[in-house]
N, C-alpha and C positions, 0 to 999 in steps of 0.2 A: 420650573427651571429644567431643562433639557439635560439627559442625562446620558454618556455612553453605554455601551452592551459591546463589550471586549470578549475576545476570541478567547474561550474556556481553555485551560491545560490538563486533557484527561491522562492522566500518571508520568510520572516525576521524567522517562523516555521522551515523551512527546516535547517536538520543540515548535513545531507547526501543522494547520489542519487545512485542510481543503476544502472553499465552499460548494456546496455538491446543486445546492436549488435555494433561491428565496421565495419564503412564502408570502411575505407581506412586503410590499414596493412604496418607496419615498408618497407619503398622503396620506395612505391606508391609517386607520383607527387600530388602535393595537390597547388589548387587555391585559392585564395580568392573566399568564398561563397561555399564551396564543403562542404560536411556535412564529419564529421566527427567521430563522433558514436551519437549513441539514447542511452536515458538516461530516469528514470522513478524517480521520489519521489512514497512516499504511497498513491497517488491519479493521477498523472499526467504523460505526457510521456512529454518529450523533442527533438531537435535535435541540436547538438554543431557546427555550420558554422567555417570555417576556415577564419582567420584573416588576415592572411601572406600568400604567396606563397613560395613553397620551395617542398622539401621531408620531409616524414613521417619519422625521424628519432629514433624513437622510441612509445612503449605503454607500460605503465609502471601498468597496470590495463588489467584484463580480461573480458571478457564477464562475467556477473552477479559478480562481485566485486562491494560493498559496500564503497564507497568514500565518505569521508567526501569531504565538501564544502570545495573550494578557494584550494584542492589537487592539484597538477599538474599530470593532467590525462596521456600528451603526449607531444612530444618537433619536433618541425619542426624547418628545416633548412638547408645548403649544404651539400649531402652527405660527409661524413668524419668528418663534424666537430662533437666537442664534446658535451655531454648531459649530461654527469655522474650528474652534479650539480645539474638538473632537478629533478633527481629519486628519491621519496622519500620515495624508496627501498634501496635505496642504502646505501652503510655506508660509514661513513664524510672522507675526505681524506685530506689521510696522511701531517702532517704541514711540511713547507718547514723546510731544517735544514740552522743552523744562518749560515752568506754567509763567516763569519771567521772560520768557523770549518775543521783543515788541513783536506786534501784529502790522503786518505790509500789505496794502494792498495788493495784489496784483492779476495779470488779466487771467481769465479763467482759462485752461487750457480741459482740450478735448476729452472725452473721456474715453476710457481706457477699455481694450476690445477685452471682452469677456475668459478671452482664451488668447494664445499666442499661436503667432505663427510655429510652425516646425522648424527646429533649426537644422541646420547642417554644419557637422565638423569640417575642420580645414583640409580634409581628404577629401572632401564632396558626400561624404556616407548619412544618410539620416540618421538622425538620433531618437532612435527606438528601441526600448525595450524588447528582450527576448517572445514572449509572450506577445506580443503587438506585432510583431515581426511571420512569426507562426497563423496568427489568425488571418493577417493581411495576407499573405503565399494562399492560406488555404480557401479563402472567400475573396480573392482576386481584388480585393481594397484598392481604389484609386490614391498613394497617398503623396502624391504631388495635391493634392486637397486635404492634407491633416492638419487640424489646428489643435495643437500639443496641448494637455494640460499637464502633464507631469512636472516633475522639479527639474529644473534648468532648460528646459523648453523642450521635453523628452515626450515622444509618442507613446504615448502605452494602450493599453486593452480596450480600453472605451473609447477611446479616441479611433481606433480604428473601427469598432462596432457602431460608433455612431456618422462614419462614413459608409461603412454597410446597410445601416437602418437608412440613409438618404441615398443610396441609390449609387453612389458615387462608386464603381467598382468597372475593372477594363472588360468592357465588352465586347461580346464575337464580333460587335462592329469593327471595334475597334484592332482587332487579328486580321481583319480582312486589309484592312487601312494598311496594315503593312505590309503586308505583300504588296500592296500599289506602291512604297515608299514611304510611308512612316518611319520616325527611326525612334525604337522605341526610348524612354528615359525613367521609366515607372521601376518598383521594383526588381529585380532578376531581367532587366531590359526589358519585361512588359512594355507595350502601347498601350499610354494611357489618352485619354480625353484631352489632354493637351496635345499632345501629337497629332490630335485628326483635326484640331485646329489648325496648327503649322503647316498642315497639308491638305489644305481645303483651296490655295490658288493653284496647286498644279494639277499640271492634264491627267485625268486617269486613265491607269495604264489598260491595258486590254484587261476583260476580267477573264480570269484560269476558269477554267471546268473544276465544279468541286464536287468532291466526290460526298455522297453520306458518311458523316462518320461511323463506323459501327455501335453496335449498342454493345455496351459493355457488360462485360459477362464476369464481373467481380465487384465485389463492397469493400471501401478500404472504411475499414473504423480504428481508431487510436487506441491506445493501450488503457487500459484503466489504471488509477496510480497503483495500486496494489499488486496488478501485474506487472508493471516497471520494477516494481521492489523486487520482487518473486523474482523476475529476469536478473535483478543486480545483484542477486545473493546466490544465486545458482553459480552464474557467471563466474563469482566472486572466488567460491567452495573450488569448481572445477577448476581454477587456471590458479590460484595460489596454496592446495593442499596436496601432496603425496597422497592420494586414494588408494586402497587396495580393498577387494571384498574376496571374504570366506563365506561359503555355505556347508551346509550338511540339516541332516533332518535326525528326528526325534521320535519314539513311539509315544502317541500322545493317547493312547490308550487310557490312561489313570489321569488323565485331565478329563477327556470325554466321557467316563463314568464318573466324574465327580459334577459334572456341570449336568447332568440329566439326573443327580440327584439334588441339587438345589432347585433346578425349574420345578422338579416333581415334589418338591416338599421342604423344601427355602424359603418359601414366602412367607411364615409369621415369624422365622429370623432376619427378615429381609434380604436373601442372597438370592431367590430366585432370578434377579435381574444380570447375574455374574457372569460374564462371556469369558469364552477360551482366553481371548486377548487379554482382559483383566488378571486372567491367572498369569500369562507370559509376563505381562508388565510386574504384578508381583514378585514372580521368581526372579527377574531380572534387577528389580531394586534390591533384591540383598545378593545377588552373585555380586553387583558391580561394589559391594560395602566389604568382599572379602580381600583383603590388605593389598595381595599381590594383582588383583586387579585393578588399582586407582587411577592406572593413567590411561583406563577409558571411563572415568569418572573425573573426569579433568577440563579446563578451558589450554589451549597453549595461545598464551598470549602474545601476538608480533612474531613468533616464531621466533622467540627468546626464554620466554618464562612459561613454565607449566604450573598452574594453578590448579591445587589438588581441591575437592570437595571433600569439607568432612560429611555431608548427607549426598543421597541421592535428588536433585532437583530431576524430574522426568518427563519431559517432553514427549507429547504423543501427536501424530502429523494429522491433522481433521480436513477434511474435506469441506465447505463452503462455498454458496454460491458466487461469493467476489474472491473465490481463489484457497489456497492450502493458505493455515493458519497450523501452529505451534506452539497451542497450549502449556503450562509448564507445571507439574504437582510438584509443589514446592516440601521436602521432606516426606518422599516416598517411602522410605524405608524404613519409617518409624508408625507406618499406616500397617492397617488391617487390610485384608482382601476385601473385606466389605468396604472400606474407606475408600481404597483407591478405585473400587468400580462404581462409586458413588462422587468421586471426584471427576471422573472421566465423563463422568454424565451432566454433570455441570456444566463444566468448563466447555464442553464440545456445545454445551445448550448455548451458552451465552455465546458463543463464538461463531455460532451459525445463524444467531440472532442478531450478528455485528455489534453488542452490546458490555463485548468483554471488554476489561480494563489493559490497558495496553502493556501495562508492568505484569499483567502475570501471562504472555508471550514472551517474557526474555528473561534470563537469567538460568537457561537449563544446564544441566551436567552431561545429557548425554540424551539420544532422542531416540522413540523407536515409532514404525511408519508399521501399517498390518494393513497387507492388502490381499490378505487368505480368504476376505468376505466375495471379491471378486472373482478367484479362479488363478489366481497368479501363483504358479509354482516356483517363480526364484528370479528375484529382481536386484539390481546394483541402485542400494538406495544412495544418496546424496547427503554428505556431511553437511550440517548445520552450524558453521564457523561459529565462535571460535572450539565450539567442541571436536572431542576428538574419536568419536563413532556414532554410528546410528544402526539400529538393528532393524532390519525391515522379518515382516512376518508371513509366511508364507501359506498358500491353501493346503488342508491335509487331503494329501492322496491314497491309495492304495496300496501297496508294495509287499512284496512277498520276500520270506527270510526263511531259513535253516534253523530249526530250534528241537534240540534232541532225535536230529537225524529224521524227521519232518519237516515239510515245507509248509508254511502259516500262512494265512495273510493279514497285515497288519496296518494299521491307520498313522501315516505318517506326515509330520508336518515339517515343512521346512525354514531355516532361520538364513538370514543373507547377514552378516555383519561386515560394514565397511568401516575401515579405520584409517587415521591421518599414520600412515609410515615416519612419519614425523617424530613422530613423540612414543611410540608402540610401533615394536618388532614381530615379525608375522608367528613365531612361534608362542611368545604370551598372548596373542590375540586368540591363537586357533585354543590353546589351554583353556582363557575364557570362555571361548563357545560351549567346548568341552562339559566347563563345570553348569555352564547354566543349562544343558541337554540334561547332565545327572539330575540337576535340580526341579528340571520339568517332569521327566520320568519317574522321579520319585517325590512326587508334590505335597503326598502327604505327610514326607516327613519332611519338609520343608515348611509347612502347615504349623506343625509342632513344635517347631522352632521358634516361630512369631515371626 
C-alpha cells in the first residue's frame, strides 16, 4: 500500500521549508534509511530518511518549492499502485455516482488530454503562478506553449520547466525576427515561435549590421533564502526602530590575566577553553539582571508594550557559511562561566553545522555580536527586533593613561551598545555601560558573586 512522506516541522517557529535537492527521482528503489531530499528552514538544512521500502512513486514538489509543514512532499510504494490521494496538487476526485442510478448507454466520447490548456483571465493576463512566472523571465520559456497542470488551469513551476526541458523557449532567432517585424505576444512582449510564424510570408526587411555582443563582465546569482531573511530583518530593525549606539572602552587587564590562567592550568577543571568573549557574555548576563537595568533586557512589542524578562535569554551573533545565525542561551544568568562557554560552543557547533533546532534562534532578551577576534575597534551593531539593545565587542588595543602622575600603558577593549530610544533614554543606557565596565574590570569580584 503506498504511503505519503510529508514535509517534517523542525521546532514549533517553522511553518515551512524549502526543497534544497532530490536524491531519489519518481522509479528509483528506495530503502529504509536512504535520504530522500535536503530541505532548508531560514536558518537550518535538513535531510528526509526514508521510512518504508518500496519505489519512488512520485514528487509532488520541485527543487526550491516552498512547502508548508505536515505537506505531503512524496508517496512510495509498488510500482502501479495509486497515489492520486497523496497529491496536494491534485484535484479531489470525482464522487462515486449512487449504485441505484440506471445504466445508459451511450457513445463513448474522446479522451481527455492529459494536461489542460493554459487559461487566460478576462484581462488577457496568463494565469501563473508567481514562481512559474520568475523561471519563465529568467530561462526565456516559450509560454504561448504551456499546457497548465495546476488547479484551475494555472501554470506553475513544472510546467514551465517542462517547456524548458523541450526546448520550447524565444530564441536569438527569434529577437532577430523582430526587428524584421515580428510583433512580439510572449511574455514581457518577447517573440515567441509563434510570431516568426505570423511572419514568415512577409518580405524581409534589409538585415542591420550587428554588432558582437560584449562578453559580459558580471554573474547575476539569486539570493539564497536565508540571505532574503537576513535582508528582511536588517531592513526591518533599521527603518522601524529609534537606533542610537554608545561606546567607550575598558581596562581588560584582570580579564587577560585570568584567561592565561585557565589555558595555563584550567584544563582538569575544564575552563582552559574560556575566551575573553565568554567572560564579557558572563559579566553582561548579571549587569542586564540588576533591577534598574531591565529595559535592555526586554522585547517592546508593536511599539506598545514592553515585555520585561525575568532571566537573561542571551543571544550571540555566529558567523556561518549560509549567513549570521543567532543562537539564544536560554537562562544565562543562572549559568557558570564554565556553562556559558560551554554553551557557546555548542550552539555555534550546531549552527555552523546547519543542524541547530530553529526554536533555540528565537526567543532572546538582548544579543551581543564580538567582532574583537577580527581587529574591529568600534562598530554600530544592529538591533535584533523585537529586542531592545545588542552589545557589539570590540578588539583590545593599546592605550596609554595617567596613573599616579606616570604615564602607563594599558590593554583596552572596547564595547559599542546600541539601543531602541524607544523604550530606553540615553542616560540609563550610558549608566549600564558604565556598570558592566565596573563589572569587567573587577571580574573577580564578580566571579564571587555567582
Amino acid at each position: 500500500m503506498a504511503v505519503a512522506v510529508i514535509m517534517p516541522r523542525q521546532g514549533q517557529s517553522v511553518e515551512s521549508c524549502i526543497i534544497t535537492k532530490w536524491l531519489k527521482h519518481p522509479g528509483d528503489a528506495v530503502s529504509v534509511g536512504d535520504v530522500l531530499f535536503s530541505y532548508e528552514t531560514d536558518k537550518a538544512a535538513f535531510e528526509e530518511s526514508a521510512k518504508v521500502s518500496g519505489t519512488l512513486l512520485a514528487a509532488f514538489f520541485q527543487e526550491g518549492d516552498d512547502v508548508p509543514c505536515l505537506t505531503n512532499v512524496c508517496a512510495i510504494g509498488e510500482p502501479g499502485e495509486d497515489f492520486a490521494q497523496f497529491d496536494p496538487n491534485g484535484a479531489a476526485p470525482a464522487a462515486e455516482a449512487p449504485a441505484s442510478a440506471p445504466v445508459q448507454a451511450v457513445e463513448a466520447a474522446p479522451a481527455a488530454a492529459p494536461v489542460a490548456a493554459a487559461a487566460v483571465m478576462p484581462s488577457g493576463e496568463l494565469k501563473i503562478s508567481p514562481r512559474a512566472r520568475n523561471l519563465a523571465e529568467a530561462r526565456f520559456a516559450d509560454l504561448s506553449k504551456a499546457s497548465a497542470t495546476g488547479p484551475d488551469g494555472r501554470v506553475i513551476a513544472r510546467d514551465v520547466q517542462a517547456l524548458i526541458d523541450a526546448g520550447q523557449v524565444v530564441t536569438p532567432a527569434a529577437s532577430a525576427a523582430y526587428a524584421g517585424g515580428a510583433v512580439g505576444t510572449g511574455l514581457g512582449g518577447r517573440v515567441s515561435l509563434k510570431d516568426l510564424e505570423a511572419t514568415e510570408a512577409k518580405p524581409e526587411a534589409p538585415a542591420a549590421a550587428v554588432m558582437p555582443a560584449p562578453e559580459a563582465a558580471f554573474t547575476d546569482e539569486p539570493l539564497t533564502n536565508m540571505r532574503k531573511v537576513i535582508a528582511k530583518a536588517m531592513m526591518q530593525s533599521l527603518s522601524s526602530i529609534a537606533q542610537l549606539t554608545h561606546t567607550l572602552t575598558f581596562d581588560c587587564t584582570q580579564l587577560q590575566s585570568l584567561r592565561k590562567l585557565y589555558k595555563e592550568k584550567g584544563e582538569a577543571a575544564g575552563l582552559s577553553g574560556v575566551s575573553l568573549g565568554d567572560m564579557v557574555m558572563f559579566a553582561l548576563s548579571r549587569t542586564l539582571m540588576q533591577p534598574e537595568h531591565r529595559a535592555l533586557n526586554a522585547n517592546l512589542i508593536d511599539g506598545t508594550t514592553m515585555r520585561y524578562f525575568h532571566g537573561v535569554n542571551l543571544g550571540f551573533a555566529c558567523d556561518t557559511e549560509r549567513g549570521l545565525m543567532v543562537p539564544v542561551i536560554n537562562g544565562a544568568d543562572r549559568m557558570s562561566l564554565k556553562e556559558i562557554s560551554e554553551a557557546v560552543k555548542s550552539l555555534a557547533k550546531a549552527a555552523r553545522a546547519g543542524t541547530i533546532n530553529p526554536d533555540l534562534l528565537r526567543g532572546g532578551s538582548f544579543t551581543v555580536s564580538n567582532l574583537g577576534a577580527l581587529g574591529i575597534e568600534s562598530f554600530t551593531p544592529i538591533i535584533n527586533p523585537p529586542q531592545t539593545g545588542i552589545l557589539g565587542v570590540d578588539a583590545i588595543v593599546q592605550r596609554v593613561r595617567e596613573l599616579n602622575g606616570k604615564i602607563e600603558v594599558y590593554p583596552a577593549m572596547g564595547l559599542s551598545l546600541t539601543y531602541d530610544h524607544r523604550a530606553i533614554d540615553g542616560m540609563p543606557a550610558s549608566k549600564f555601560l558604565a556598570d558592566l565596565k565596573f563589572n569587567l574590570e573587577n571580574f573577580l569580584m564578580l566571579l564571587a558573586k555567582g
